[in-house]
C-alpha positions, 0 to 999 in steps of 0.5 A: 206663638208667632202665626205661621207664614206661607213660605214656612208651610213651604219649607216645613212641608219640603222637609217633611216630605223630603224624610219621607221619601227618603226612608219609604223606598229604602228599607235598609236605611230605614232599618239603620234609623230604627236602630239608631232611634232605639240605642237613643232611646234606650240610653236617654230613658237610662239616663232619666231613670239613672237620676231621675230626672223626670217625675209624675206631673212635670212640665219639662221645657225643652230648649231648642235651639235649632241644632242637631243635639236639641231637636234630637233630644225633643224627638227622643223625649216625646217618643219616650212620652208616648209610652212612659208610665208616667204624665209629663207634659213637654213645650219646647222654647227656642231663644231668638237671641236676635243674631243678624240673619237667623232664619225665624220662620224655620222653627215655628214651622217645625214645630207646628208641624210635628205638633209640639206646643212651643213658644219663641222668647226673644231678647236681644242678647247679641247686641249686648255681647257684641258691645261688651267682649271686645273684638277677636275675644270669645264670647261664649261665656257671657252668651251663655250667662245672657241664655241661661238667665233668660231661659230661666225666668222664662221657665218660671213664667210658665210654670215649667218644673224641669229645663232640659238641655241638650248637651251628650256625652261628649259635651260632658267630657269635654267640660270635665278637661276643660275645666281641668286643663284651664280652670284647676277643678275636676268639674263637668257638667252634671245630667241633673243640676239645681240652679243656684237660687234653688228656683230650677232643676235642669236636666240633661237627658242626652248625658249617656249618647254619643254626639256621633250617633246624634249626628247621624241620627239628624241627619237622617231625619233632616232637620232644619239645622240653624248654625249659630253664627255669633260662636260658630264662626270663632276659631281656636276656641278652647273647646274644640281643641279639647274636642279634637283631642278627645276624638284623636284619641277615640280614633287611636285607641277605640273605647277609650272615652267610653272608659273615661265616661265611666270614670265619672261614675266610679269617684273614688274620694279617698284617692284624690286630694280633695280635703274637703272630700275626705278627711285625709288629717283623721286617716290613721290606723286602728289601735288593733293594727298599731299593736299587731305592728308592735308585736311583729317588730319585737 
């Protein structure tokens, strides 16, 4: 772990000390947060349990980002720690991918605040994706792969048995359309992955939460958000066109993406045209049913 600075106590303690003022003496918002927190915590611990996601024993690495979804997910994980039935340990890594002006310091100093074991994995990421994808092209997708395998071997390293990612709910249906709409399969991204070599299980304990209610839920806390200047500041992308389009709809007709998360729990195989799904060639009807025909048309 990197020794903490002078100017990260500052910022750490301002932080801290900010929260607290801010709920001591306003009983009313401080009831809002406590509900918030538990409607999280409710959903994450559905989510875990829904899949189970995290079992007796294991390390689960917790990605940091420095973004509203993954310090939300470090806070509902370790809340859930404190009274689960079970032992898991927890150590949070963030991926300084060396983009021009990340802030270091504020991390570290977040992190030995609140007391979580971490560690910060540095590689140089940005510059391979500056020089590979050329100008005015997405580079999200090759950011990605770098992150993920980066991520990966560093689990490895240190003997974590579970990579959670703090992708919600709306991360996952905007997956679902976008691999509909530009890439011809009904796909998203699931709450429990095994990667591809078998190495590493991710989870995804934040699947069931809304990113509103994740929104504001950081937002009360005020935690040091670090904006991603490399695929932040890209416009048009893909993805947030999807996202405005599902959030219009969710605005025109409440409830709507709430039903069509639930869809993607209730797959019904026989009903697509998936051949590899369902044997559709062997579908024909039953002897009993040929001869009741048979006999009805004479």
């Amino acid at each position: 772990m990197r020794a903490q600075s002078q100017y990260s106590k500052i910022v750490a303690f301002r932080f801290i000390h900010v929260w607290i003022m801010d709920f001591t003496n306003k009983p009313k918002e401080k009831a809002e947060l406590n509900k918030l927190q538990k409607r999280l915590r409710r959903q994450t611990g559905q989510a875990i349990a829904d899949f189970n996601m995290i079992e007796e024993g294991d390390k689960v690495m917790v990605c940091l980002s420095g973004g509203k979804d993954s310090y939300t997910m470090l806070e509902i994980l370790r809340n859930l720690q404190a009274s689960a039935p079970i032992h898991f340990d927890i150590v949070a890594v963030n991926l300084d991918q060396k983009q021009p002006g990340f802030p270091e310091h504020i991390l570290p100093a977040y992190l030995e605040e609140v007391g979580v074991d971490f560690h910060i994995l540095e590689r140089d990421t940005y510059s391979i994706v500056k020089e590979i994808v050329p100008e005015g092209k997405t580079t999200c997708g090759l950011c990605s792969r770098l992150r993920r395998g980066s991520l990966y071997g560093f689990a490895e390293e240190i003997g974590a048995t579970k990579i959670a990612l703090g992708h919600h709910r709306d991360d996952i249906l905007e997956t679902l359309f976008l691999n509909m709409f530009f890439g011809g399969k009904l796909k998203s991204m699931p709450p429990k992955l095994l990667s591809d070599d078998g190495k590493h299980v991710v989870i995804r304990p934040l699947a069931y939460c809304k990113e509103k209610d994740i929104e504001a839920f950081a937002t009360a806390k005020s935690y040091p958000i670090i904006p991603c200047n490399l695929c932040g500041s890209q416009q048009n992308l893909q993805r947030q066109v999807v996202k405005d389009m599902l959030q219009q709809w969710d605005k025109d007709y409440p409830g709507r993406t709430d039903i069509m998360f639930t869809a993607m729990q209730n797959v019904v195989p026989s009903h697509l045209a998936d051949t590899e799904l369902f044997d559709f060639k062997e579908l024909k009807q039953s002897e009993d049913a040929f001869n009741k025909l048979n006999i009805i048309s004479i």
